[in-house]
FIKOLZA-1660 file (N, C-alpha, C; in steps of 0.1 Angstrom, whole numbers, plus 5000, padded with zeros to 4 digits):
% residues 165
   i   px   py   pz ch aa at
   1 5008 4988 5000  A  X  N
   1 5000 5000 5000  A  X CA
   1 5009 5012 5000  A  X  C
   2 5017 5015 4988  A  X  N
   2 5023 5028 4987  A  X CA
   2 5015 5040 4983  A  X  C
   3 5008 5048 4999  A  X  N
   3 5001 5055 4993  A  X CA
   3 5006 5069 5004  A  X  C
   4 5000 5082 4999  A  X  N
   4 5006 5090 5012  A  X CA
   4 4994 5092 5021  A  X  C
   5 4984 5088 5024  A  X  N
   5 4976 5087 5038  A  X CA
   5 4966 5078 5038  A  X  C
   6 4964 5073 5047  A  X  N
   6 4956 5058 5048  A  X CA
   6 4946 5068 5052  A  X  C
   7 4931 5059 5051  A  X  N
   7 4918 5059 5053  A  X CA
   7 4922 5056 5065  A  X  C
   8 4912 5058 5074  A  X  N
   8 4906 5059 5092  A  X CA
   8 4904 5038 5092  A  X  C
   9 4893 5036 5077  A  X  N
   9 4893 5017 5079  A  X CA
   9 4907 5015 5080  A  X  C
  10 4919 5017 5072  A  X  N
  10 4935 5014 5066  A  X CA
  10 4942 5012 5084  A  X  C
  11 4938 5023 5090  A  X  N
  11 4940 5024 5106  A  X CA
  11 4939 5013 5110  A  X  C
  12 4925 5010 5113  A  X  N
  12 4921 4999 5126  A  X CA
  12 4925 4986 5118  A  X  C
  13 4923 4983 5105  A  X  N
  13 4934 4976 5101  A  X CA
  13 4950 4974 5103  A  X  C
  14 4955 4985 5106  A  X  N
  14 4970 4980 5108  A  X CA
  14 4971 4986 5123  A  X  C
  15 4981 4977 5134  A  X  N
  15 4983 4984 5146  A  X CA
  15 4991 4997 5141  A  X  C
  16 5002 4991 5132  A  X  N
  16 5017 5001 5131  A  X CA
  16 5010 5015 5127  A  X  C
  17 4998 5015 5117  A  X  N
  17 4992 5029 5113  A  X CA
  17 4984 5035 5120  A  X  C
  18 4976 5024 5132  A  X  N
  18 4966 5032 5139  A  X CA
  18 4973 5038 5152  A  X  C
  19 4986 5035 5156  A  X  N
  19 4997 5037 5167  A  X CA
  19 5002 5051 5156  A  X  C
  20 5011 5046 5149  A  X  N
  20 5017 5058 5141  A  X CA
  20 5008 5071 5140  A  X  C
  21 4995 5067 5134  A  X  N
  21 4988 5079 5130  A  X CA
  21 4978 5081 5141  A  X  C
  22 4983 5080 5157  A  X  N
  22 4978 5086 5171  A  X CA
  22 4961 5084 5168  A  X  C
  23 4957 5072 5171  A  X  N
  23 4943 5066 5172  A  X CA
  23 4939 5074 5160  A  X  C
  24 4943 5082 5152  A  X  N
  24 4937 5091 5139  A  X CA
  24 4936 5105 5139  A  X  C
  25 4946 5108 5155  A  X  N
  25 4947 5122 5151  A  X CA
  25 4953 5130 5139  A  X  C
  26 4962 5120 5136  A  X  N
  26 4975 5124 5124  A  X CA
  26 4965 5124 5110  A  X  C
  27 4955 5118 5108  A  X  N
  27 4945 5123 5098  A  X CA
  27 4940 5133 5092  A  X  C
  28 4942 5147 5102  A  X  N
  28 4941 5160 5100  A  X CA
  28 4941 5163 5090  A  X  C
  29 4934 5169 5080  A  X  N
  29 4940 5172 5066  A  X CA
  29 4950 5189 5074  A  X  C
  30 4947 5198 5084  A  X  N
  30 4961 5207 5086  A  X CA
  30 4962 5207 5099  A  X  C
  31 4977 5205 5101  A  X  N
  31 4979 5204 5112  A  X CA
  31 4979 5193 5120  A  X  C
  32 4982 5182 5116  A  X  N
  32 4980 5167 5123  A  X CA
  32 4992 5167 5130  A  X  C
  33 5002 5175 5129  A  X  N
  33 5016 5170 5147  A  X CA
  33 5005 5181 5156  A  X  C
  34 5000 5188 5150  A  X  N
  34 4991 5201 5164  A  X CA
  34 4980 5188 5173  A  X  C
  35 4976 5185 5161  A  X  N
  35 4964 5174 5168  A  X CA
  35 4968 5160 5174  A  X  C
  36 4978 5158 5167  A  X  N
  36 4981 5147 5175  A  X CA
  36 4993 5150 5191  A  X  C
  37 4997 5165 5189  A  X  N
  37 5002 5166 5202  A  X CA
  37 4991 5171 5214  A  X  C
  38 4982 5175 5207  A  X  N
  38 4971 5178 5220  A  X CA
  38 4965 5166 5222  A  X  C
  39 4961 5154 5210  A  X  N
  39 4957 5140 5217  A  X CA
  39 4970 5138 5227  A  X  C
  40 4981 5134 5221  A  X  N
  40 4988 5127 5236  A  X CA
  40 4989 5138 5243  A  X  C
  41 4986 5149 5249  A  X  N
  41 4986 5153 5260  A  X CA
  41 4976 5153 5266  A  X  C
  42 4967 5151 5263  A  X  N
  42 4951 5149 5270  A  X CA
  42 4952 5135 5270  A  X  C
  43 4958 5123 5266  A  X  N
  43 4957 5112 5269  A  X CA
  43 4968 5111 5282  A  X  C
  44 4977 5115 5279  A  X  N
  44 4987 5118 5291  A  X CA
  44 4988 5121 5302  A  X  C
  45 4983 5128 5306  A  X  N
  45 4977 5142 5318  A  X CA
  45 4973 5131 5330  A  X  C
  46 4962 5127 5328  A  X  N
  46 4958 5115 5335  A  X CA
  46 4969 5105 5341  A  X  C
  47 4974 5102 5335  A  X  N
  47 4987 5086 5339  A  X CA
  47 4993 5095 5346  A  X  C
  48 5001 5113 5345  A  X  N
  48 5010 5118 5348  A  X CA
  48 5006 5122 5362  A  X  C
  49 4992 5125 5365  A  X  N
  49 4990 5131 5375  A  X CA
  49 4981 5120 5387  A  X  C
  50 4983 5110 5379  A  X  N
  50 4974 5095 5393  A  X CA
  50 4993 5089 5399  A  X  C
  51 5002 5087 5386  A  X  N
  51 5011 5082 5390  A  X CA
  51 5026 5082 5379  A  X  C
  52 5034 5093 5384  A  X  N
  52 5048 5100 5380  A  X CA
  52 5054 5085 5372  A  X  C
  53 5057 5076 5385  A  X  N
  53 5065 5062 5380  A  X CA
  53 5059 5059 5365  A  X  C
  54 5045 5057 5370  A  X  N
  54 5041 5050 5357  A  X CA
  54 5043 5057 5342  A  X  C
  55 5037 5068 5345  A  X  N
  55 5042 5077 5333  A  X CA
  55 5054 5074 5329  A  X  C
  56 5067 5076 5334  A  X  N
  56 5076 5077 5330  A  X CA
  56 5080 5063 5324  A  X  C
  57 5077 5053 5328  A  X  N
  57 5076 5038 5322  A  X CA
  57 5073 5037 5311  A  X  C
  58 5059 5042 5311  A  X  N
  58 5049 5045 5296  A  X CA
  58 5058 5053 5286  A  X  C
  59 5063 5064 5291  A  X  N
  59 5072 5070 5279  A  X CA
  59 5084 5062 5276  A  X  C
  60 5091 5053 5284  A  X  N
  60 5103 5049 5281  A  X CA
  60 5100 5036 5270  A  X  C
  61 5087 5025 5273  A  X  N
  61 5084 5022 5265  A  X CA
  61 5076 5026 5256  A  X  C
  62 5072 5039 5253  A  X  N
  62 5065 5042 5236  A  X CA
  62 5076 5049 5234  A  X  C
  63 5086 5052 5237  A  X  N
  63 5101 5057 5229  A  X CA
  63 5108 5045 5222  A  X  C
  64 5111 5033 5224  A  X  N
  64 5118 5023 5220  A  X CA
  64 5108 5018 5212  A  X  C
  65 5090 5013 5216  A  X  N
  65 5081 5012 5203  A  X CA
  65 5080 5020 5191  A  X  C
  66 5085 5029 5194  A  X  N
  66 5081 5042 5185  A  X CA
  66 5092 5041 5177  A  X  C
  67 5099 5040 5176  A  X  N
  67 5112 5036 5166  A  X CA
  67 5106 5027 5155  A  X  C
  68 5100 5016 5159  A  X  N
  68 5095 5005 5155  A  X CA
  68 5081 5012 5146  A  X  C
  69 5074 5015 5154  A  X  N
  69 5058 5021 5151  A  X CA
  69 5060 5032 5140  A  X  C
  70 5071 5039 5138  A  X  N
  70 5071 5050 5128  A  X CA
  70 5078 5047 5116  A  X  C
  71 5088 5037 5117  A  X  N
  71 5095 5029 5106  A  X CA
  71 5084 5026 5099  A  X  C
  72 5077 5013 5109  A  X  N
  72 5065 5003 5101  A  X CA
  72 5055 5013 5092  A  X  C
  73 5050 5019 5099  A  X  N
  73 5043 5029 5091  A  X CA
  73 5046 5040 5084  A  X  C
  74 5059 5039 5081  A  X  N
  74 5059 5052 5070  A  X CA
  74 5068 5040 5060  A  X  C
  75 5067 5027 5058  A  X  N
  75 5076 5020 5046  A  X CA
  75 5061 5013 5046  A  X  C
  76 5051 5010 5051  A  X  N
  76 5036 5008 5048  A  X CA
  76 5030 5017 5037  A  X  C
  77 5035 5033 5041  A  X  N
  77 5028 5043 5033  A  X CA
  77 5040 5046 5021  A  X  C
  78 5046 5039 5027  A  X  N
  78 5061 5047 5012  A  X CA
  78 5067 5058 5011  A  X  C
  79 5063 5067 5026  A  X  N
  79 5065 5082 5024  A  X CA
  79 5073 5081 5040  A  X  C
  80 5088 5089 5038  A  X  N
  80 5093 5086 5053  A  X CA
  80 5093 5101 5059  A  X  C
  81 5088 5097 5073  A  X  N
  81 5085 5113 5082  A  X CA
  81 5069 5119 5073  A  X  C
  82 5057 5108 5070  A  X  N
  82 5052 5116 5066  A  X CA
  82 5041 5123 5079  A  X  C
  83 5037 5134 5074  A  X  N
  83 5032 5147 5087  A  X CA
  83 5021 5138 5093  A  X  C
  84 5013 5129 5089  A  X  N
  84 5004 5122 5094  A  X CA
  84 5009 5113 5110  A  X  C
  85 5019 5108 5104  A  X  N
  85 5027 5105 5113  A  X CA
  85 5029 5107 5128  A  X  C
  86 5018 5105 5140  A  X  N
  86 5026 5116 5153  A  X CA
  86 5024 5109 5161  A  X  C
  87 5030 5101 5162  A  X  N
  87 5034 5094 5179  A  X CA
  87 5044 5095 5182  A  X  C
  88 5055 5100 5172  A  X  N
  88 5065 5109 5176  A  X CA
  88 5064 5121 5187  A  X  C
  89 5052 5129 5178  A  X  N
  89 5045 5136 5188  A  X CA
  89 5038 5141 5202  A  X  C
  90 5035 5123 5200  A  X  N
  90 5028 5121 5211  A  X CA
  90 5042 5116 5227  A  X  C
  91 5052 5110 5220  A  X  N
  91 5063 5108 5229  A  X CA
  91 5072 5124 5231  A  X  C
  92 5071 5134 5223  A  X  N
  92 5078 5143 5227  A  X CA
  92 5072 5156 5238  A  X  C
  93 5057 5149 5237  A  X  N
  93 5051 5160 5244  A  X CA
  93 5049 5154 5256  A  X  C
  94 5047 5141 5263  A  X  N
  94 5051 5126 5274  A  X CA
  94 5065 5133 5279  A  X  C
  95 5075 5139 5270  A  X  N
  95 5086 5139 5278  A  X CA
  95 5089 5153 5287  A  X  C
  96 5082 5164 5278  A  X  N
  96 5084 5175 5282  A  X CA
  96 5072 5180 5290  A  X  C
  97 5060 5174 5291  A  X  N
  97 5051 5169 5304  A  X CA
  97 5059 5165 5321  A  X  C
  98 5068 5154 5313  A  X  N
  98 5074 5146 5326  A  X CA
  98 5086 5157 5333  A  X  C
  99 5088 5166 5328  A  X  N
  99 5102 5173 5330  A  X CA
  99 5095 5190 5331  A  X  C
 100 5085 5192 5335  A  X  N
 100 5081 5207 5340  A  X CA
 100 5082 5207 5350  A  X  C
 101 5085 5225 5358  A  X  N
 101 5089 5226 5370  A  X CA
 101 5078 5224 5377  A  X  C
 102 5064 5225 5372  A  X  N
 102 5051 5220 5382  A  X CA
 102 5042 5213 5377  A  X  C
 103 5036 5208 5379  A  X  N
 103 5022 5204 5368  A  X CA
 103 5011 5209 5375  A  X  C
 104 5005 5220 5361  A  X  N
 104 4997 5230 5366  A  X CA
 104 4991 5233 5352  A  X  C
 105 4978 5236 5348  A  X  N
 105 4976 5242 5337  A  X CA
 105 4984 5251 5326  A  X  C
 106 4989 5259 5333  A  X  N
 106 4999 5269 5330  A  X CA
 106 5008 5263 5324  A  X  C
 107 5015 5255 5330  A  X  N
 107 5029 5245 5328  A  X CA
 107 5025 5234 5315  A  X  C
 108 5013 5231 5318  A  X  N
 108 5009 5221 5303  A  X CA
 108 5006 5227 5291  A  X  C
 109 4998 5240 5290  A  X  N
 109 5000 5254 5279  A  X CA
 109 5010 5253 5275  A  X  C
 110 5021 5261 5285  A  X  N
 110 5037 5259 5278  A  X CA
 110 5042 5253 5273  A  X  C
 111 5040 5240 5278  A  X  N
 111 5042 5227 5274  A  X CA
 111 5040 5222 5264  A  X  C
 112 5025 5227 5260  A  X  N
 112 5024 5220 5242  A  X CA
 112 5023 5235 5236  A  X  C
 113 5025 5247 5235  A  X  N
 113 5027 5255 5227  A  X CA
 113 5047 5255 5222  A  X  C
 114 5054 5252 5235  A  X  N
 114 5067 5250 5232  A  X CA
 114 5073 5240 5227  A  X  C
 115 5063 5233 5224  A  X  N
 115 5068 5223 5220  A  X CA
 115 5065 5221 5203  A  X  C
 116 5055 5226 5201  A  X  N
 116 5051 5227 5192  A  X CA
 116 5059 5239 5183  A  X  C
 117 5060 5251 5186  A  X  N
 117 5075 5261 5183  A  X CA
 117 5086 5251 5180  A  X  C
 118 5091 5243 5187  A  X  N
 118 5106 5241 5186  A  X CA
 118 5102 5229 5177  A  X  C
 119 5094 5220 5177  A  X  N
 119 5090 5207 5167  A  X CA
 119 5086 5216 5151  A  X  C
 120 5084 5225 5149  A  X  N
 120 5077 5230 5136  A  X CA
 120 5088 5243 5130  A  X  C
 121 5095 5247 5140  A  X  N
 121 5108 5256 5136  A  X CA
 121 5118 5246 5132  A  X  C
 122 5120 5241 5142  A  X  N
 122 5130 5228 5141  A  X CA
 122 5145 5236 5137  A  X  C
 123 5147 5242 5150  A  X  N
 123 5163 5250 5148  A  X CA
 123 5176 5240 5155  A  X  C
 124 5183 5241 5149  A  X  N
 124 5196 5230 5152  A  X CA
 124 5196 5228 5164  A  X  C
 125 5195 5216 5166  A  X  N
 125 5207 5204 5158  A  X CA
 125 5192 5193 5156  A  X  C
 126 5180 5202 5161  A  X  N
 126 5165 5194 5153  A  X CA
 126 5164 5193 5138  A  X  C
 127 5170 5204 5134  A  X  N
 127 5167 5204 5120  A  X CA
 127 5176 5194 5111  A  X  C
 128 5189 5191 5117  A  X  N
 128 5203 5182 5111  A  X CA
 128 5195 5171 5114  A  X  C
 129 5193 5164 5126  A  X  N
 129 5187 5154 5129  A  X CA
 129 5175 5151 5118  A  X  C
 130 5167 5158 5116  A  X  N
 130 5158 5156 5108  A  X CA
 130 5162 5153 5091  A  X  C
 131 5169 5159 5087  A  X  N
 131 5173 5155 5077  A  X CA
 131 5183 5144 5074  A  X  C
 132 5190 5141 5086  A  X  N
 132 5202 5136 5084  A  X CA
 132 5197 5121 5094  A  X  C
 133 5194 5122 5098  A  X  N
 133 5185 5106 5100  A  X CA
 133 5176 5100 5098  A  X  C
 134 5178 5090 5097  A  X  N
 134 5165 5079 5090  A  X CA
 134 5157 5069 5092  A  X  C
 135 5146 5063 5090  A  X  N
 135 5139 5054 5098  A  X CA
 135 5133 5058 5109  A  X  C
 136 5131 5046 5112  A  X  N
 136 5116 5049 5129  A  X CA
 136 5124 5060 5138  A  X  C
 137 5142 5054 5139  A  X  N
 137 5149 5064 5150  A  X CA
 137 5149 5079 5141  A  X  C
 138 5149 5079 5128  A  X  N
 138 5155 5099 5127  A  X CA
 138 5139 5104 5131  A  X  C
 139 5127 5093 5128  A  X  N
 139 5116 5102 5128  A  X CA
 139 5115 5103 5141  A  X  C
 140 5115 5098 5153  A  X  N
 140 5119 5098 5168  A  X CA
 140 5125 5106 5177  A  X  C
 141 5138 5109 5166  A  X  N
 141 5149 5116 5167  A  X CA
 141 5147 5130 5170  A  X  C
 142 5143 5139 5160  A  X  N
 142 5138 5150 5159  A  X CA
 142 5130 5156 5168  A  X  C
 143 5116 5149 5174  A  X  N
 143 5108 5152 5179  A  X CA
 143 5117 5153 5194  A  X  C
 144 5125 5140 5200  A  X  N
 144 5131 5139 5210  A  X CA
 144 5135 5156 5218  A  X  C
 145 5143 5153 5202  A  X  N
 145 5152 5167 5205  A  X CA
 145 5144 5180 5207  A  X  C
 146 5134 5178 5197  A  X  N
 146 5124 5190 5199  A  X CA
 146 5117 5193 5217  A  X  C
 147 5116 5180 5219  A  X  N
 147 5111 5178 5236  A  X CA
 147 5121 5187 5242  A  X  C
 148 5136 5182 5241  A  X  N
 148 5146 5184 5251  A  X CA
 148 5147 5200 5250  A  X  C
 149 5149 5205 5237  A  X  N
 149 5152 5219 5235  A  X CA
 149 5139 5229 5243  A  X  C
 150 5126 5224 5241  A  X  N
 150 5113 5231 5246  A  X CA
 150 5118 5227 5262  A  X  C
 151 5118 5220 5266  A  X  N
 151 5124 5216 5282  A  X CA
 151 5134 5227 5290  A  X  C
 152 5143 5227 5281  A  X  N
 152 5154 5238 5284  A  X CA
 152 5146 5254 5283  A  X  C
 153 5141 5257 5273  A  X  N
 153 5130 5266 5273  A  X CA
 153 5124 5273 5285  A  X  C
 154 5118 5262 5286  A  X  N
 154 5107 5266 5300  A  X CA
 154 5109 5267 5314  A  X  C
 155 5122 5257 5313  A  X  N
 155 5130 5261 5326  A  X CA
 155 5136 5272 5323  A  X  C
 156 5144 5275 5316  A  X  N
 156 5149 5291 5313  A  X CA
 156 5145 5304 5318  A  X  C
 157 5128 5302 5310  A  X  N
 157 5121 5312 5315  A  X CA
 157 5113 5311 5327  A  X  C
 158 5114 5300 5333  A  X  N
 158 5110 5300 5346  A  X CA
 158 5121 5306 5357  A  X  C
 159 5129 5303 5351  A  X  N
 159 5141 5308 5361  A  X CA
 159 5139 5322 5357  A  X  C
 160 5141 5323 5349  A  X  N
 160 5143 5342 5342  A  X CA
 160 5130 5348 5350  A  X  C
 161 5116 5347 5346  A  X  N
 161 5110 5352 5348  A  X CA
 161 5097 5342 5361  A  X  C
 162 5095 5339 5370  A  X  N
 162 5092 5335 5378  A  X CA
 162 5082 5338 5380  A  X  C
 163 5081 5350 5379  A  X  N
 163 5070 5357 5387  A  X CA
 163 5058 5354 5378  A  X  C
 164 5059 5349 5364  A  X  N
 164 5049 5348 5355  A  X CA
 164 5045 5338 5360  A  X  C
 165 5049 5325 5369  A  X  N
 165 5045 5313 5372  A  X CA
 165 5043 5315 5383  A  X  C
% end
């Protein structure tokens, strides 16, 4: 099926596309990393705030699936990194969830607007990564980085500016 976006049926047909393409957020015709980073954060929020351990479990294993889950589904579709694609998404926004200085409405805002800035700008060494690696890890890859850089971010300006929080 070399095609560039599966049907919603093409989904629940394949795990690797219905995982890849975030239960069908990544379907979006604009904007599917926006939608699929607000699905995993609204699916997130819950596990993060009953129980820290677990979360962080959960992300350690959909980081090492996701390698797997975004390879399989973008040599399914024939198109590699295609935008439908966001469980990438969904693990970068899991990480920079797990690493805020509070968990607070405010902090989860931040959280997916900066994340979404540094995943969609994609300023070095997100942007090298992105081009310059391949398969399930470069598509992994990027977003990672994108987490870590929005991470440094927010602590930055928390530290800088405090008083906003």
């Amino acid at each position: 099926m070399a095609q560039s976006t599966p049907t919603f049926k093409e989904l629940i047909q394949s795990p690797a596309l219905l995982l890849g393409f975030g239960f069908g957020s990544g379907l979006a015709s604009k904007g599917p990393g926006t939608f699929g980073t607000l699905l995993g954060l609204l699916l997130f929020l819950p596990i993060l705030v009953w129980s820290e351990t677990l979360a962080w479990t959960i992300l350690a294993i959909s980081t090492v699936a996701g390698i797997w889950i975004c390879d399989r589904a973008s040599k399914i579709l024939g198109v590699h990194d295609h935008g439908g694609i966001v469980w990438d998404e969904f693990v970068g926004i899991w990480l920079v969830l797990l690493c805020l200085p509070e968990q607070n409405g405010w902090y989860w805002l931040f959280a997916f607007v900066a994340f979404r800035i540094f995943d969609i700008a994609k300023p070095w060494p997100i942007s090298w990564a992105d081009r310059s690696v391949s398969g399930g890890f470069g598509i992994m890859l990027d977003d990672v980085l994108a987490a870590v850089v929005a991470i440094g971010f927010i602590w930055a300006s928390t530290i800088s500016f405090n008083w906003l929080f």
